[in-house]
C-alpha positions, 0 to 999 in steps of 0.5 A: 565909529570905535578907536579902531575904525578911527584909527584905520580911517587915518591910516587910510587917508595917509599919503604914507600908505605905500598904493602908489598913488604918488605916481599919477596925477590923473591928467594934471600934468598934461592940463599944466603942459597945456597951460591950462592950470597956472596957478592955485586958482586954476588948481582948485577949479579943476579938482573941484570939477574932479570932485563933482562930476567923476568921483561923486558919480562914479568912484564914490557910487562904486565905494558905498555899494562896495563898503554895503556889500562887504558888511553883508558878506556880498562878493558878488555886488563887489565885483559888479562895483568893480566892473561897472566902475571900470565901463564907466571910467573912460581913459585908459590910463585912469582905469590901469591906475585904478587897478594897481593902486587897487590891488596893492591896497587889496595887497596890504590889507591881506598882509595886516589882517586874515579876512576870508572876505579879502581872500575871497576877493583876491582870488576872485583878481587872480582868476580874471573874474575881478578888476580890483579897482581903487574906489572898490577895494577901499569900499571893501576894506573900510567897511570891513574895518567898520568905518562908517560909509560916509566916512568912508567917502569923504576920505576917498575925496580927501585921499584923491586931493591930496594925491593931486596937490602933490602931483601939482607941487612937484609941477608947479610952483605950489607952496605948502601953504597953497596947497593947504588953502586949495584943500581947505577950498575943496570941502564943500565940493567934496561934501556936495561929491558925497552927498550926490553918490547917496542918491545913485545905484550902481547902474547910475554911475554917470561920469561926465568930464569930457575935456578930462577924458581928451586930456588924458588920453592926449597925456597916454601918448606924450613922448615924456611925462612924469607921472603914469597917468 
């Protein structure tokens, strides 16, 4: 990659990029309410299962079709990423997070940079035609700025950790340290994550976690909660 690809390849990654991930904890918190996350151990072990069996088929399937797409000028097989992303992520909560960290990504590259691909797909969200997923427009936007694919998807496993190590400092007793060490700890499933969505198409987005699934869709109807999702 060049300066700038690099350059914008950090900037995505930032947890200061304002997509409001900051807001979800995609069902931490109803497995830290259940006490089935205590400690820093438990921790890695459900991001590790995050990691291998729902970003790896799913999120990061739809990216590299999505980043493919893009440098080739497909709209269409963007939109066919982002609804097939979307049959196959079943809690709801994780689907309505995925459309609005999406669509302020979507938001922001627009006000940055004039890309009539971008504009294209935007107008394609605001007419109903499109779901504006997270994992897609950050497909779509890395492979715009020449971000190599792969890279492109170890920051998407990079950026989903980091989201939920801060979610877990703030409902857990979670040192900085600790949550160095779980991120450092999470490398070699994050790699095995993008080395699995090589091998699948599309049609081969296989997410399978089911105590994930019930726990967020027990976390839908919590009476209080801290993060949306």
């Amino acid at each position: 990659m060049n300066d700038d690809a690099t350059l914008e390849a950090f900037r995505l990654a930032d947890s200061f990029l304002p997509v409001g991930t900051y807001t979800v904890s995609y069902a931490l918190e109803a497995f830290i309410a259940d006490d089935r996350v205590e400690d820093a151990s438990d921790l890695e072990a459900l991001l590790e299962t995050y990691l291998r069996r729902q970003v790896g088929p799913a999120d990061l399937v739809a990216l590299r079709a999505a980043h493919a797409a893009a440098r080739e000028g497909n709209l269409k097989t963007v939109l066919v990423a982002d609804r097939r992303l979307t049959a196959a992520t079943l809690p709801a909560e994780f689907r309505e997070s995925a459309r609005k960290s999406g669509r302020r990504l979507l938001s922001l590259q627009r006000d940055l940079r004039e890309d009539p691909f971008l504009e294209r797909y935007a107008d394609r969200i605001e007419a109903g035609e499109a779901e504006g997923t997270y994992p897609v427009v950050l497909g779509v936007t890395t492979g715009l700025a020449g971000v190599d694919e792969r890279e492109a998807s170890l920051l998407c496993c990079h950026g989903f950790a980091t989201g939920l190590l801060g979610a877990a400092q703030r409902l857990l007793s979670l040192g900085h340290t600790d949550a160095q060490r779980v991120l450092n700890g999470l490398r070699p499933a994050m790699r095995d994550a993008v080395d699995d969505s090589a091998e699948r198409t599309i049609d081969g987005m296989t997410p399978f976690a089911p105590l994930i699934d019930v726990l967020s869709a027990e976390h839908e109807r919590a009476e209080r909660r801290l993060f949306v999702s």
